[in-house]
matplotlib code that plots the C-alpha trace (Angstrom):
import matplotlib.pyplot as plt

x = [0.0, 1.8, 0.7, 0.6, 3.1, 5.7, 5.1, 6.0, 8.9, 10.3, 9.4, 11.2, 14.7, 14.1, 13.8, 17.2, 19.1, 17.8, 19.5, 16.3, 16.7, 15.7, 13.2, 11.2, 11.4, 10.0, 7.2, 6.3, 6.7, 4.0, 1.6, 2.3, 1.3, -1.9, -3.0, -2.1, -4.3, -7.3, -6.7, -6.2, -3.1, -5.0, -3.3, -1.8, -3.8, -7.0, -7.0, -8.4, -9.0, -11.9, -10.7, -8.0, -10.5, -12.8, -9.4, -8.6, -12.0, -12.4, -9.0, -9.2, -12.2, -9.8, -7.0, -5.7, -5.1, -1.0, -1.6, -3.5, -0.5, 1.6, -1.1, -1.5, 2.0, 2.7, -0.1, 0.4, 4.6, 3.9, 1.1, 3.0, 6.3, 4.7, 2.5]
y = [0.0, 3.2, 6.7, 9.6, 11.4, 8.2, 7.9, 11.1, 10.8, 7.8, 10.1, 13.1, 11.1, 9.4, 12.4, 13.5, 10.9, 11.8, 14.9, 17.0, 20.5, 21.7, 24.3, 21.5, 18.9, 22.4, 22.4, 18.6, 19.2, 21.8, 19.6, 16.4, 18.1, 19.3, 16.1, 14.6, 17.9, 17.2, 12.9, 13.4, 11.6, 8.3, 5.1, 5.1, 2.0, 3.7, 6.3, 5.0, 7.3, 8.6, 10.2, 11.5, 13.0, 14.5, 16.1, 18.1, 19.0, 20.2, 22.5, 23.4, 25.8, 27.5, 27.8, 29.3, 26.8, 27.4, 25.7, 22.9, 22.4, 21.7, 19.8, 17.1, 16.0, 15.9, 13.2, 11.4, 10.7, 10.4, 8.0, 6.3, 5.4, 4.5, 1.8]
z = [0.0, -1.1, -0.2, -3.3, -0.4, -0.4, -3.9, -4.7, -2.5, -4.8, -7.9, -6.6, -6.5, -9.4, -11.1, -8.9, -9.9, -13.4, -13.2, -13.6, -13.2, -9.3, -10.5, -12.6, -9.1, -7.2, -9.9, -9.8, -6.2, -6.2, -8.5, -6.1, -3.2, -4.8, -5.8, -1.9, -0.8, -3.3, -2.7, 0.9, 0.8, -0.9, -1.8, -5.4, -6.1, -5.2, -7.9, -11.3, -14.6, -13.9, -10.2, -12.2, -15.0, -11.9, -10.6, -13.6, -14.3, -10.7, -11.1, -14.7, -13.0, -11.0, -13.4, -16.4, -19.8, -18.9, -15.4, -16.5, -19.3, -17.0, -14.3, -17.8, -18.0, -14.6, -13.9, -17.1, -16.3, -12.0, -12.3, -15.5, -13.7, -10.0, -11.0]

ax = plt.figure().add_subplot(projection="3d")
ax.plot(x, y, z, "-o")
ax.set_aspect("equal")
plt.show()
């Protein structure tokens, strides 16, 4: 059973030892910890498609089409490499 928060910690130094840049870790890092906020810290396994779909719905009302580019990609290459 793995947390979005521990998963996110094994993403974060992947992406370290990957030699991403620090300002794009500080951005995933912003977009991890609103998906523990909005998830309430869920397990991974939990989350299916459609929680996923409700998510960026829910936010792209909030936000401007430049936040939910980044929002997309972030998702699609955190939930790609922890499962």
């Amino acid at each position: 059973m793995l947390l979005l928060s521990e998963a996110w910690k094994a993403y974060e130094t992947d992406k370290r030892i990957e030699g991403f840049s620090r300002y794009t870790i500080k951005a995933y890092g912003i977009q991890a910890k609103l998906l523990v906020l909005y998830f309430k810290d869920a397990e991974i396994a939990t989350l299916n498609t459609e929680n996923l779909k409700e998510y960026l719905t829910t936010s792209a009302a909030a936000l401007k089409p430049s936040s939910m580019a980044h929002r997309r990609p972030f998702l699609s290459f955190f939930f790609t490499s922890t499962r």
